[in-house]
N, C-alpha and C positions, 0 to 999 in steps of 0.2 A: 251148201246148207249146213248149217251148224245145229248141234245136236239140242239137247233142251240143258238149259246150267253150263254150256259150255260155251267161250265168248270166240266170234270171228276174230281169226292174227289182226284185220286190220283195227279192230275193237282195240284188242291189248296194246298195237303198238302206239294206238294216239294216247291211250289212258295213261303207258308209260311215257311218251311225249311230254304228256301234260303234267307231270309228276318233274322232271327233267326240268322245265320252264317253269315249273312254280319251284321248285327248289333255288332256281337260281336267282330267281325275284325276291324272296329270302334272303338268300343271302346279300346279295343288292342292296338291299334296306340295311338288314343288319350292321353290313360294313361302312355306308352312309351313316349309320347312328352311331356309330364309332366311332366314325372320321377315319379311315381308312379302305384300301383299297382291298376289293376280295380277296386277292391274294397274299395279301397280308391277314386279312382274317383268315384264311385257312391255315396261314401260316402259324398265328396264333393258336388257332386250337390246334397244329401237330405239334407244337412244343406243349401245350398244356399235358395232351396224350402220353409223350415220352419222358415228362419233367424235365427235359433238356435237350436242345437238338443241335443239331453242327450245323452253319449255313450251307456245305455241301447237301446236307440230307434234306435242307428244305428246299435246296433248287430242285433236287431230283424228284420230291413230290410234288413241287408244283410244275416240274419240265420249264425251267427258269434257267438263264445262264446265272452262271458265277456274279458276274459284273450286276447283271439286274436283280440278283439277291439281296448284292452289297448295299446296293443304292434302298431296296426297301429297309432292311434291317437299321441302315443310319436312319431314315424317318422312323420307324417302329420304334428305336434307341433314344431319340429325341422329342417323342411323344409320351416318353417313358412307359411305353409299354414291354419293353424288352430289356433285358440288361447282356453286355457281354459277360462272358469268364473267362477265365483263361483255358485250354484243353489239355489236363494234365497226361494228355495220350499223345500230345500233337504239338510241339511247341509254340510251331506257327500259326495254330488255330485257334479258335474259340468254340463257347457251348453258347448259348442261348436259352436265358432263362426267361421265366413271365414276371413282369413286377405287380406291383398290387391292383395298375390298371389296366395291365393288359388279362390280370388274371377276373377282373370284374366283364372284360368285352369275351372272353370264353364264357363267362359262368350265364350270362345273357345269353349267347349264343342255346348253350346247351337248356338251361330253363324253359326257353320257347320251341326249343325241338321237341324236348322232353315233355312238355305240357302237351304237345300237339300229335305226337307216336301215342302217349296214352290215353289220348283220348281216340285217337284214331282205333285202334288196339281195342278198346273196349266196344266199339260202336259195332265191329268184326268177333266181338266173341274171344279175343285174346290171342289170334293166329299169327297176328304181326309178326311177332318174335321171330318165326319157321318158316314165314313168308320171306321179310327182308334177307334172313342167311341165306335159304336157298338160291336166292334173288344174287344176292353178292356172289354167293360160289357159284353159281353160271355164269355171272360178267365175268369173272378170273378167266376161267376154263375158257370163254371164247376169245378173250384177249392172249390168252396162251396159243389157240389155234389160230388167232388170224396172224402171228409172227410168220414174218416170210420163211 
């Protein structure tokens, strides 16, 4: 029996289910209206994030091999939404920049989040904000406890 204001676990865990699968239908479409594949939209907005990223660091966030990186970034490259650079740290690597279309498929991206957190955000009173962190810093905390 659940108290009064307070929701049964199996309440939260379909709401945040359902949050999980509409996110990802989002971004679905998004990366459909792009012409590209999600993981490459993700990948786009972690270089917009960092201003420049290594294809190491975008396989590691998307848990991608090397080889399956390379192969996105030449389509991303040839779509011109990416450009190489050279890696003044790394002879034999590169950085990873946005070009002016890959920086228009972020700025989409973020537009229709942002439009859609602030409206959310307001319909709650403004809690979003201290909701979503709290939210992040326990996914961390359990992904740290569930390491073998």
């Amino acid at each position: 029996m659940t108290r009064p204001g307070m929701s049964d676990t199996a309440d939260l865990m379909a709401a945040f289910d359902a949050v999980v699968r509409a996110n990802a239908s989002l971004v679905s479409q998004l990366s459909a209206r792009a012409g590209v594949h999600e993981n490459a939209l993700r990948a786009l907005v972690l270089i917009s994030d960092t201003g420049y990223s290594t294809p190491t660091e975008v396989a590691g966030y998307l848990g991608l091999t090397s080889g399956a990186v390379t192969n996105m970034i030449d389509r991303m490259t040839a779509a011109d939404l990416v450009e190489r650079a050279p890696n003044p740290n790394d002879r034999r690597g590169s950085l990873l920049r946005l070009r002016p279309e890959g920086e228009t498929v972020v700025a989409d991206y973020r537009r229709r989040y942002g439009d859609m957190l602030r409206a959310v955000d307001t319909a709650h009173g403004g809690d979003l904000l201290a909701v979503l962190s709290d939210l992040a810093t326990s996914l961390y905390e359990q992904a740290g406890e569930a390491l073998p």
